[in-house]
C-alpha positions in Angstrom: 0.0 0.0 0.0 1.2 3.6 -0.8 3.1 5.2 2.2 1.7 8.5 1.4 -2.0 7.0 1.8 -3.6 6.2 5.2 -5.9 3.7 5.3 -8.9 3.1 7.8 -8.2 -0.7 9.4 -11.3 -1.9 7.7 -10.1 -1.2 4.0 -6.8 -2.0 4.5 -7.9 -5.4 5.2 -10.0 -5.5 2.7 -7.5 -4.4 0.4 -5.1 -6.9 1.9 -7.8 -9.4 1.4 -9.1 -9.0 -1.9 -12.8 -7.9 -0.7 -14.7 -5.8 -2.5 -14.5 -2.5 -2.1 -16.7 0.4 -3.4 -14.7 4.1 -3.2 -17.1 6.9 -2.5 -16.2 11.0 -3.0 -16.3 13.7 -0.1 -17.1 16.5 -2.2 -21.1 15.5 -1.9 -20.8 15.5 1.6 -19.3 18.8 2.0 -20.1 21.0 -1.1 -23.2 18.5 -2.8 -25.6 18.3 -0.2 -26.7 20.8 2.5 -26.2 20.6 6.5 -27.4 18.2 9.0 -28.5 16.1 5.5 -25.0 15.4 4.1 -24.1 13.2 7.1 -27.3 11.2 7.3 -27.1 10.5 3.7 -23.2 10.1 4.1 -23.9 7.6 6.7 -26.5 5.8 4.9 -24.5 5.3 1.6 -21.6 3.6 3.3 -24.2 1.1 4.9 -25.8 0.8 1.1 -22.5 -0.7 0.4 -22.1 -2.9 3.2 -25.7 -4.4 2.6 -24.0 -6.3 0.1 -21.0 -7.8 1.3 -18.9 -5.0 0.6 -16.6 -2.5 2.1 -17.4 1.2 1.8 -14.0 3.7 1.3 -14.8 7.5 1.8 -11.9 9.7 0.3 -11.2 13.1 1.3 -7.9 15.1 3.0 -8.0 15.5 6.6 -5.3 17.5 8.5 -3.0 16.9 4.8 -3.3 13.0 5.1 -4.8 11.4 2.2 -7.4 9.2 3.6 -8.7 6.3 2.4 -11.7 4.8 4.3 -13.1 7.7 6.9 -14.6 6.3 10.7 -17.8 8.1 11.5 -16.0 11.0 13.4 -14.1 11.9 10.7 -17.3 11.4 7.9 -18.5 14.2 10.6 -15.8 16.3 10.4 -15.9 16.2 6.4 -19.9 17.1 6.9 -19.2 20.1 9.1 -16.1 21.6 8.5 -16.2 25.1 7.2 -12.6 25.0 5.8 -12.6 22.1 3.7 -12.1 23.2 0.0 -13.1 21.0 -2.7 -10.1 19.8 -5.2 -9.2 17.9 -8.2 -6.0 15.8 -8.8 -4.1 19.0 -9.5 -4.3 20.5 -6.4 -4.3 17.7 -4.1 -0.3 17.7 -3.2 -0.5 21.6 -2.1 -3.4 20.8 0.0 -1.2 17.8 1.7 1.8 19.7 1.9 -0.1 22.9 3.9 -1.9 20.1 6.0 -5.0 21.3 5.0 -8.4 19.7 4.8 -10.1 18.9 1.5 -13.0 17.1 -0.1 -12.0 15.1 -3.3 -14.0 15.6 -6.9 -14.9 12.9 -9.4 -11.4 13.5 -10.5 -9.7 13.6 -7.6 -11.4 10.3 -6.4 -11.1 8.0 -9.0 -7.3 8.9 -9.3 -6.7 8.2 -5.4 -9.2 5.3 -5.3 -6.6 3.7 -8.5 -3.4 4.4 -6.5 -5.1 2.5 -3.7 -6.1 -0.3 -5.7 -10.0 0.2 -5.8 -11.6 -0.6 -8.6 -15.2 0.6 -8.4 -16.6 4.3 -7.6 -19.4 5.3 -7.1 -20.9 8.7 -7.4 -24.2 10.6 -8.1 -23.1 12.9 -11.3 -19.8 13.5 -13.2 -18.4 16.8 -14.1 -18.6 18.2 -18.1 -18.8 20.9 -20.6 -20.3 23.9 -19.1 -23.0 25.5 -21.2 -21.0 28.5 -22.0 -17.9 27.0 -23.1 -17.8 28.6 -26.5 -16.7 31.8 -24.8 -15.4 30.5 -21.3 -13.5 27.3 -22.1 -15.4 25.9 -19.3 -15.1 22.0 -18.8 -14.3 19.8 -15.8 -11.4 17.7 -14.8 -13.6 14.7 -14.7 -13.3 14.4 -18.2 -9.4 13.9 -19.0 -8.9 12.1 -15.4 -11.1 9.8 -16.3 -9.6 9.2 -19.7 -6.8 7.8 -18.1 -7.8 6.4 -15.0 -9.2 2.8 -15.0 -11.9 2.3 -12.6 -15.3 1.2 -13.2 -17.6 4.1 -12.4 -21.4 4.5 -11.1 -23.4 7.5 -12.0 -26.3 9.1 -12.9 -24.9 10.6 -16.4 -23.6 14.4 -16.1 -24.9 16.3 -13.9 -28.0 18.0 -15.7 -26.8 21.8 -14.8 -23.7 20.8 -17.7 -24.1 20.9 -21.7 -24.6 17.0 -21.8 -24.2 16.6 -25.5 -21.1 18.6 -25.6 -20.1 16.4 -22.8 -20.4 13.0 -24.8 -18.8 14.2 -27.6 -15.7 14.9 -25.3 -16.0 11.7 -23.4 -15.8 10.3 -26.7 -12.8 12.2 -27.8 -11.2 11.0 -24.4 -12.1 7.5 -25.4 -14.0 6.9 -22.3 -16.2 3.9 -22.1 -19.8 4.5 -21.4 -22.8 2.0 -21.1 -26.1 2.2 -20.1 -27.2 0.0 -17.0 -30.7 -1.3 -18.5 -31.0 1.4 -20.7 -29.3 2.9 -24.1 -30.4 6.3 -22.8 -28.2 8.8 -21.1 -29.6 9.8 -17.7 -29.7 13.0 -16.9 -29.0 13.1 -13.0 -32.1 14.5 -11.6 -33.7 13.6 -15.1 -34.4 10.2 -15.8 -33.2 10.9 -19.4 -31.1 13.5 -20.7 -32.0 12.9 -24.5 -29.0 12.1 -25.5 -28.5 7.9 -26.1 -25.6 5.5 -25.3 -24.2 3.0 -27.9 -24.3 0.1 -25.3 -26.3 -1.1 -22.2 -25.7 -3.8 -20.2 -28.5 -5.7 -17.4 -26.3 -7.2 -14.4 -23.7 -6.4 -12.5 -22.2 -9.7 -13.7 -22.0 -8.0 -17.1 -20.2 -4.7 -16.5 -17.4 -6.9 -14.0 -17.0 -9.3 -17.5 -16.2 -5.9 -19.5 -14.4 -4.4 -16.6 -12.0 -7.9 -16.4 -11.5 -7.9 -20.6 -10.4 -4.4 -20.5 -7.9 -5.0 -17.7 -6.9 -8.0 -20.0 -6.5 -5.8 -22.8 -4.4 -3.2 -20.6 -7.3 -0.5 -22.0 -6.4 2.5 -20.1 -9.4 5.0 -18.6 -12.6 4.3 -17.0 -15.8 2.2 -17.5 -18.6 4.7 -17.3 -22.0 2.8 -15.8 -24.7 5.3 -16.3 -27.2 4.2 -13.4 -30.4 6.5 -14.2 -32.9 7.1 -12.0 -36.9 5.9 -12.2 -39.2 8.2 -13.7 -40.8 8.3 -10.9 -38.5 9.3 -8.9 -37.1 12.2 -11.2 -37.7 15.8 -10.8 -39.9 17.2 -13.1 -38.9 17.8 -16.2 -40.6 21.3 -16.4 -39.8 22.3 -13.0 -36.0 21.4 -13.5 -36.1 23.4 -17.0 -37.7 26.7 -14.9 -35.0 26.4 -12.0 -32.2 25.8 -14.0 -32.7 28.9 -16.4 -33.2 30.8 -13.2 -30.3 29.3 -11.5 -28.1 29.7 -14.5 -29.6 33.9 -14.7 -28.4 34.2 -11.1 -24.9 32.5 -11.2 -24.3 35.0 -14.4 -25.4 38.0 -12.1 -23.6 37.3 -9.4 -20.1 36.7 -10.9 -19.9 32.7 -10.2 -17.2 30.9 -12.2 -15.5 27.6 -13.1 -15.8 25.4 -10.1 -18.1 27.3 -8.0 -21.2 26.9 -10.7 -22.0 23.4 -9.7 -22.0 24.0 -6.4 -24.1 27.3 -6.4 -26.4 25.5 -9.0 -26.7 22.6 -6.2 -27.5 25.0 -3.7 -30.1 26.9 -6.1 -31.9 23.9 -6.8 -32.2 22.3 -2.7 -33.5 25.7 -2.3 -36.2 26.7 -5.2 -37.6 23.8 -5.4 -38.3 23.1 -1.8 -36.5 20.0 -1.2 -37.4 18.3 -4.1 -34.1 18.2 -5.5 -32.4 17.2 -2.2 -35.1 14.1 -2.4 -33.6 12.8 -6.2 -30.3 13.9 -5.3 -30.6 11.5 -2.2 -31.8 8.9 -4.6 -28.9 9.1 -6.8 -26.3 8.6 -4.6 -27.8 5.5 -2.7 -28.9 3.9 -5.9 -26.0 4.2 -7.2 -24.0 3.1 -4.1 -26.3 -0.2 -4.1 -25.3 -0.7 -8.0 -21.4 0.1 -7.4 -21.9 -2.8 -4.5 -23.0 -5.0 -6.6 -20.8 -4.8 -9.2 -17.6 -4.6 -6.8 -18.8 -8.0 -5.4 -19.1 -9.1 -9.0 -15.5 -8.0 -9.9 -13.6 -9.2 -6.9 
């Protein structure tokens, strides 16, 4: 195991062990998901996990240790912590070397959960191309860490606030694998369907660990997108999420927000307009998805 990472005595085993082992981001808990919610749904995502035999391993920095696997106390440090800052893989060293505190992105995640040996992520939407990226260049760091980074990971599609299209076309570009779990429609996070389609689906678990095990095989470098969408009944409503995220979008343009602070306003926009609604599908996501990223860990171990 890398030096420079600490693990919780549960993963390490597990590591040690060959378990399964599903990776989970810190960047919902502390900038996805308002207070006292994030913990509980913090809390009940690891035990989504666990419900199926395997082993739940929260990311984030804490006092500039790299930690892989949190205990509850420090899940509820991540949760209430005013001076945690969110980061990608870029900025992850100068957050260690200061000994500062940070939640981990997509990015960030998938490139620690790798080093660590964790195969399997799970998440509730991956960054993309921001609607304005004609004239702002605008695009996460999701996108060309997860062209190189081979984990298998579980989402609902991009996250709906982002230019989806512009985003597929990238993802394709990055030759990142994507496939539809019981669907060839790309879900659109709080939307069921983003209207945008996906070239191949696949119906088990056992199926995405048989393409996840040919790729390693084939030495195919990058990750296995699994986009995990939600029910329609469960979804927002389509017109609703239209109305907020034009007004979301007119606000974030008034008040000056930029690059990595749109998703995070947006997120905060939405819990609020449309009175817990969206906090109800984002909670959703994230569990379903844990229960799916479970599943297939178990499958692939």
């Amino acid at each position: 195991m890398p030096a420079r990472l600490e693990f919780s005595a549960e993963v390490a085993a597990a590591v040690r062990d060959g378990q399964p082992i599903v990776a989970l981001e810190s960047t919902i808990i502390s900038h996805g998901l308002p207070r006292p919610e994030n913990l509980r749904v913090a809390r009940a995502v690891e035990q989504a996990v666990r419900a199926h035999g395997a082993v739940p391993a929260t990311i984030a920095v804490l006092d500039g240790q790299v930690r892989i696997g949190l205990s509850d106390e420090e899940l509820t440090r991540v949760a209430h912590l005013d001076d945690i800052v969110k980061v990608s893989v870029r900025d992850i060293a100068t957050v260690v070397a200061r000994g500062g505190h940070a939640a981990t992105t997509v990015a960030a995640t998938s490139h620690l959960a790798h080093l660590a040996g964790i195969r399997v992520f799970a998440t509730g939407g991956l960054g993309g191309v921001h609607r304005q990226a004609r004239d702002t260049w605008d695009e996460s760091a999701d996108l060309t860490s997860l062209s190189t980074t081979p984990v298998i990971v579980v989402c609902s599609g991009v996250k709906s606030i982002l230019d989806v299209p512009a985003t597929l076309e990238r993802l394709e570009t990055l030759n990142v694998a994507i496939v539809g779990y019981g669907t060839q429609r790309f879900p659109g996070f709080y939307l069921t369907d983003s209207g945008s389609s996906v070239e191949w689906q696949v119906d088990s678990p056992e199926d995405v660990a048989a393409i996840s095990r040919v790729r390693r095989t084939l030495d195919i470098p990058g990750a296995l997108v699994v986009a995990h969408p939600l029910p329609e009944d469960l979804q927002m409503d389509p017109d609703l999420h239209d109305r907020l995220l034009a007004e979301g979008l007119a606000q974030a343009e008034a008040s000056g927000i930029r690059g990595k602070d749109v998703t995070p306003f947006l997120l905060d926009f939405f819990h609020r307009a449309s009175g817990g609604i969206s906090l109800e599908a984002n909670t959703e996501i994230i569990l379903r998805n844990a229960d799916l990223a479970a599943r297939v860990a178990v499958a692939d171990a």
